[in-house]
N, C-alpha and C positions, 0 to 999 in steps of 0.2 A: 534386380539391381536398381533400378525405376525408383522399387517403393524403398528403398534403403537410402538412398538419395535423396529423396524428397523428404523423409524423416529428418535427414542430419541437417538440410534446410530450414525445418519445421522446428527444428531443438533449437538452430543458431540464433532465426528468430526473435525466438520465447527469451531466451540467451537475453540480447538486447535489451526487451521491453521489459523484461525483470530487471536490469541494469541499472534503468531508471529513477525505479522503484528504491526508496531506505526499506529494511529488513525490519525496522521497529520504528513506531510512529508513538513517543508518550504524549497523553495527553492528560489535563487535570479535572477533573469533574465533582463535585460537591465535597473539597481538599482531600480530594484523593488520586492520585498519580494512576492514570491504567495505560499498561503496555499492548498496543499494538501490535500484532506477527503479520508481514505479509504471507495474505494464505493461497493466491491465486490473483494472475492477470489475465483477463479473458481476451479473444482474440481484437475486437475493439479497444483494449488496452485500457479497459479498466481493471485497476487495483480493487481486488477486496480484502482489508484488515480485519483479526478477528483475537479480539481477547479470551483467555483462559475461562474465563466468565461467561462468554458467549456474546458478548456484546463484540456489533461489529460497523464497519464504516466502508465508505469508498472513496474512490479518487483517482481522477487521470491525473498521466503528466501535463497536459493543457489548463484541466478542471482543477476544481475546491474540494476539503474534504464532506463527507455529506453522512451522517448517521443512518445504519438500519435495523429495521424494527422500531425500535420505543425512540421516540424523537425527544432526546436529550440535548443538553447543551451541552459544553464543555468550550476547553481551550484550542481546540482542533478545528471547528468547525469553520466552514466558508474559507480557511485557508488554502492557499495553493501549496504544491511540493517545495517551492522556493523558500516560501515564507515559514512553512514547518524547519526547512533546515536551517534557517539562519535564528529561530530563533530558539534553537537546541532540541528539537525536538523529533525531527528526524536523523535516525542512527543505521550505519550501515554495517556488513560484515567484513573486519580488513579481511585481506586478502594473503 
């Protein structure tokens, strides 16, 4: 019962700091629009985004967004979660 308990805690959580999180982050990179999936928030609550392509990024709810791998530019970059959403670019799932 313990470890069943502490699991449904452990989901509620994840619950939460997923919450945070937009489910799609677009951003524009050499005129081209690429979408963003939230693919995972690790326990420190970082976000890691990751396109179809394999290109991917990060971002706390506090933090900026930050590229990984091939340090590209784009319209994403060094913004916060705030600033993505007010300037259409973060997108969530209704509900």
């Amino acid at each position: 019962m313990l470890v069943f308990s502490s699991s449904l805690v452990a989901q509620a959580h994840s619950a939460q700091i997923a919450g945070d999180f937009p489910f799609i982050i677009t951003c524009e990179y050499k005129g081209m629009t690429h979408a963003f999936y939230l693919s995972r928030v690790d326990a420190d609550g970082l976000a890691t985004y990751i396109t179809p392509s394999r290109r991917a990024g990060t971002i706390s709810v506090e933090g900026t967004a930050k590229a990984l791998g091939e340090s590209i530019g784009g319209s994403c970059l060094g913004k916060t979660i705030q600033e993505l959403r007010a300037s259409g670019q973060a997108h969530d799932l209704s509900r």
